[in-house]
N, C-alpha and C positions, 0 to 999 in steps of 0.2 A: 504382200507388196502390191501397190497399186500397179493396174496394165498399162504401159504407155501409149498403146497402139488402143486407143479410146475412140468412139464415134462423136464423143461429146465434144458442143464449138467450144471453139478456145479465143479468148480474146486477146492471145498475149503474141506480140512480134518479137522477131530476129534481135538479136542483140548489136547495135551498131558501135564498134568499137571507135573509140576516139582517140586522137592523136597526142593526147597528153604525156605522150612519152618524149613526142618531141620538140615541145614546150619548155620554154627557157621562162622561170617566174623571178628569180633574183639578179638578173642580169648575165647572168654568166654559168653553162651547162654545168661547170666543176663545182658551183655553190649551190647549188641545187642538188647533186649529190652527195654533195657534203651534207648538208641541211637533213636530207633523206637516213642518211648513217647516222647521225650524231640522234635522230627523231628515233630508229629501230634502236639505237644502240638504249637509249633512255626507256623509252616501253620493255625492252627484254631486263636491264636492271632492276625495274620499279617489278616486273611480274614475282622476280626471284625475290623482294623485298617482301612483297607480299605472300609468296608460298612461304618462306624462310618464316614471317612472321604470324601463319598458320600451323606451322609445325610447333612453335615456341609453346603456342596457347592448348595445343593440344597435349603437348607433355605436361603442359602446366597441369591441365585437366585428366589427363586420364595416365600418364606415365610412362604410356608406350603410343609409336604412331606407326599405324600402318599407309600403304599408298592411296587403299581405297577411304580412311579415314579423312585423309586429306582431301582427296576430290571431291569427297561429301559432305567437307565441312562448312556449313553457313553460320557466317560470325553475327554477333547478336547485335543489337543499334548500335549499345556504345563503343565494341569493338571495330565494328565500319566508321563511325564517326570518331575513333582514334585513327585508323588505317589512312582515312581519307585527311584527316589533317596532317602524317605523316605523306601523304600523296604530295597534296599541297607543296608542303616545305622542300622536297625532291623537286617541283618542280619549278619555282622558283630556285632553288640553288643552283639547278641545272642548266632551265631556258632562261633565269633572271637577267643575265645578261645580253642575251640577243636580243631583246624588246627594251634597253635602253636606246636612248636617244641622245643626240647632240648635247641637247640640255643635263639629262639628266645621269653628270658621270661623276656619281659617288660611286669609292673605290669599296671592296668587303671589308677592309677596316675603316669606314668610316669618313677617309679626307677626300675631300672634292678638289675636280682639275676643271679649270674653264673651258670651254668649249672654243677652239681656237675659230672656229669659222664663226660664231658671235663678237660682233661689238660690243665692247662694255659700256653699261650706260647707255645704249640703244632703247629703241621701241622694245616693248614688251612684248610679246607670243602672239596675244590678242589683236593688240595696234597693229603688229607686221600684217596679221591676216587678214585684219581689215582694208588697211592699204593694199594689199595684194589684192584683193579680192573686188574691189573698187575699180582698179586697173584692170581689171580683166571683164568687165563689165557688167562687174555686181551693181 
């Protein structure tokens, strides 16, 4: 193991912590936490989905699985490019619905509800922005 008490210069400084803990990004500290759990709770799922569906491929292959099989196991292109459009679809079903918008509220089976803070028959998305952006001294 390397010495750390070295004569050698070091170009590397102090680690300056930042206060991002006490940063409010979503307007309100309790959705930020929320947002935080709902973000760990989906990464520990998706890891299990993926060990779960490393254990599958290795019974399939070899009929017994050990722990160290699993740790050591690198899946082959097309098993990462199925793994990963299985990623995909988790995460869309998961976050799909936090990155809708006003406009865009299809339900999971398919029927749509208007957007009640839209006028119907209004400026279009683009028109709005343009107006807006006009006034604001685009």
């Amino acid at each position: 193991m390397a010495d750390s008490k070295s004569d050698r210069k070091s170009y590397t400084a102090d680690f300056i912590k930042s206060d991002t803990e006490q940063a409010v990004f979503l307007g309100n500290p309790l959705m930020d936490d929320m947002m935080t759990s709902i973000i760990a709770l989906g990464a520990e799922v998706w890891a299990n989905r993926r060990r779960t569906r490393t254990i599958e491929l290795l019974m399939e292959k070899e009929g017994a699985v050990t722990r160290d099989m699993i740790e050591a196991y690198v899946p082959t292109d097309d098993e990462e490019a199925e793994m990963r459009k299985e990623r995909d679809a988790f995460i869309q079903l998961t976050y799909g619905h936090i990155a809708r918008t006003g406009e865009d509220q299809t339900a999971l089976d398919g029927s749509t509800k208007q957007n009640p803070g839209k006028p119907s028959g209004g400026a279009s998305d683009d028109e709005m922005t343009e107006e807006t952006s006009m006034g604001m001294g685009g």
